[in-house]
C-alpha positions in Angstrom: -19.2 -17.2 9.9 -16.9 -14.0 11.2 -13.5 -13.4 10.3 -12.2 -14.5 13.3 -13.9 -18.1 12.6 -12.4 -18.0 9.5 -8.5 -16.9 10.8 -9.2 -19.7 13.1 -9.9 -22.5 10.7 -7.2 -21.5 8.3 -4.6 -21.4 10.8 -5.6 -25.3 11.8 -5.0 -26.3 8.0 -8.9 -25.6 6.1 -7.5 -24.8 3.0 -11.2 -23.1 2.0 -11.1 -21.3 4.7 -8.1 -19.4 3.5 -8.8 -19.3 -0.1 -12.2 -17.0 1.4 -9.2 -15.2 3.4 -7.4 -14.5 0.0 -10.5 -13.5 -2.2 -11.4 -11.0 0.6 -7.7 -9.5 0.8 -6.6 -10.3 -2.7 -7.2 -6.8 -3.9 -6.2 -4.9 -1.1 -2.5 -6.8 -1.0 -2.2 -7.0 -4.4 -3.1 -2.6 -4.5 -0.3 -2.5 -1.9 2.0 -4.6 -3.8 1.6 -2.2 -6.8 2.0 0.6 -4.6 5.7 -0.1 -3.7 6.9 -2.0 -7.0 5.5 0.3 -9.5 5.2 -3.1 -12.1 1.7 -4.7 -12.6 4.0 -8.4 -12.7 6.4 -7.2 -9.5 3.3 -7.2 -8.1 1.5 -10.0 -9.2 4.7 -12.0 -8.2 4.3 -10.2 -4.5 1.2 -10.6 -3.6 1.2 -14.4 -4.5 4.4 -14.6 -2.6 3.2 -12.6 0.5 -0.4 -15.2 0.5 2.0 -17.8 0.3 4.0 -16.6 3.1 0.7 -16.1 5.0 -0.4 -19.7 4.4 2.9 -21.1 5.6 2.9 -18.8 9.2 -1.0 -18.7 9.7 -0.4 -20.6 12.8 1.8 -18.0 13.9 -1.0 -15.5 14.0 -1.5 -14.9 17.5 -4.6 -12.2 17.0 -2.9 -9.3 18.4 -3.9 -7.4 15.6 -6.8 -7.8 13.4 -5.7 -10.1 10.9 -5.6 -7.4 8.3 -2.8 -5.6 9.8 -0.4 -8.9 10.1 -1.5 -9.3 6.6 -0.3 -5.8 5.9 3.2 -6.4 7.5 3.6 -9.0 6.0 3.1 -7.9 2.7 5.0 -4.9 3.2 7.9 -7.1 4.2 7.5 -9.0 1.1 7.6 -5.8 -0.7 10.3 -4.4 1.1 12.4 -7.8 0.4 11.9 -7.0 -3.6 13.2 -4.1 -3.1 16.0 -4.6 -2.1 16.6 -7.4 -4.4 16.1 -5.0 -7.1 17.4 -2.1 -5.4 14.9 0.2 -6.9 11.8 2.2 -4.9 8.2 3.1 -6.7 5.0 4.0 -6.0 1.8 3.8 -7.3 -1.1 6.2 -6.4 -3.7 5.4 -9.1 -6.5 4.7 -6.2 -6.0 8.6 -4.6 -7.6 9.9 -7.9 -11.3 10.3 -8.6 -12.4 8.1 -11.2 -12.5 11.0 -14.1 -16.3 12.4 -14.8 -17.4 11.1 -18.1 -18.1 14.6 -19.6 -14.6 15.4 -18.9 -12.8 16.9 -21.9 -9.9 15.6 -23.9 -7.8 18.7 -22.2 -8.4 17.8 -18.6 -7.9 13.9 -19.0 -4.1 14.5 -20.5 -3.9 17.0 -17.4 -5.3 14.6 -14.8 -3.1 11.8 -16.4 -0.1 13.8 -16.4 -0.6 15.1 -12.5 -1.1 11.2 -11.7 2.1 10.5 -13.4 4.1 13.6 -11.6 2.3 12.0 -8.2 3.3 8.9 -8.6 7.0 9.4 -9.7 6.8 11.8 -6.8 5.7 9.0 -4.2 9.1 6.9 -5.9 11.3 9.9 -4.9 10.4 9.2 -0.9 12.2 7.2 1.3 10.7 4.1 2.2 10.2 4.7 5.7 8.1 7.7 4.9 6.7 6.0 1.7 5.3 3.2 3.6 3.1 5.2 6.2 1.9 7.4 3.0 0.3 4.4 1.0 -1.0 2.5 4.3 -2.7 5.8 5.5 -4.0 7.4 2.4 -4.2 4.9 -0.1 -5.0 2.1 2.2 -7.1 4.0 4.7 -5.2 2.6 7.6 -6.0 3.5 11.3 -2.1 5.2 12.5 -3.0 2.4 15.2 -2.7 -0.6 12.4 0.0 1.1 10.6 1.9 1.5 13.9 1.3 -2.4 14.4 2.0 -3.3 10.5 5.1 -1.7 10.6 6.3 -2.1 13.9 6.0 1.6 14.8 4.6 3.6 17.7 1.6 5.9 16.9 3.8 9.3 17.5 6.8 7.8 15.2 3.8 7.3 12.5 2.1 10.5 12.9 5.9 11.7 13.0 6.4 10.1 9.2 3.3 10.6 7.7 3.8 14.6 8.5 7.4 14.3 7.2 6.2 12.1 4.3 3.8 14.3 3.1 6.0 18.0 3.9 8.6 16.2 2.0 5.8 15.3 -1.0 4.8 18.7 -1.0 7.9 20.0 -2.0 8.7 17.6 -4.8 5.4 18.2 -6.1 6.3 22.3 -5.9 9.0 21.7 -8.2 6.9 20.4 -11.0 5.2 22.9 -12.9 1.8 20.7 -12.8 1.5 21.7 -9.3 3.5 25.0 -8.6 1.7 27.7 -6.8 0.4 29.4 -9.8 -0.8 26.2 -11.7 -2.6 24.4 -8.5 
């Protein structure tokens, strides 16, 4: 059975058929959920809440997108929706690192670590318009076509923010002495 079988038979009420939905996706949303709330539990809380949301509106799924991308959206509503409830912005990048070679020395670990940590706060510092692009593209390997469609943006205005997004990155990172010209 395809996906498209699948959308199909949880959108008429085949509550197995979207429990094989969430354990395909279940990762992915809940790694885009961490992204934006920073907090393991924020994010736990999300994800549920945006798989929730997509079992209550799977009938409004009209296949316009792949059902990945309305997925997205609506997660990154969800997400959105927390954060303005808490009024706070975060990022997590943990999946842009290399897992860290085995040989690697106690040295470069706490340097790696450290970078990861600079990153990430980094990522927090951006708005959300341009954090949002940033994690779908290069943390979720999104086409600028499905970002455009999860977020409600044209191609241009997301090539427009991810260019921004990361100029804007760039020079946060520039100010940390992890990745200043000399050190990087």
């Amino acid at each position: 059975m395809d996906e498209k079988d699948t959308v199909q038979m949880a959108a008429n009420g085949d509550e197995s058929a979207f429990e094989n939905l969430v354990r395909t996706y279940q990762s992915r949303v809940y790694a885009i959920c961490l992204s934006m709330l920073k907090n393991p539990e924020d994010a736990e809380d999300a994800a549920q809440e945006a798989f929730v949301k997509c079992f209550r509106s799977m009938s409004a799924f009209r296949g316009d997108s792949s059902f990945y991308t309305w997925l997205c959206r609506l997660t990154m509503n969800v997400c959105l929706d927390a954060l303005r409830a808490k009024k706070e912005a975060a990022a997590d990048i943990d999946e842009c690192f290399d897992l860290a070679d085995e040989k690697e020395g106690v040295e470069d670990r706490v340097l790696r670590e450290e970078r990861r940590r600079v990153v990430r706060s980094a990522i927090g510092k951006l708005p959300v318009d341009f954090r949002m692009p940033l994690i779908l593209r290069d943390m979720q390997s999104l086409s600028y076509e499905e970002i455009g469609n999860a977020l409600d943006l044209s191609c241009g205005t997301v090539k427009s923010r991810l260019f921004r997004a990361r100029d804007k990155l760039r020079e946060i990172l520039m100010q940390s002495e992890l990745f200043n010209e000399k050190n990087v």
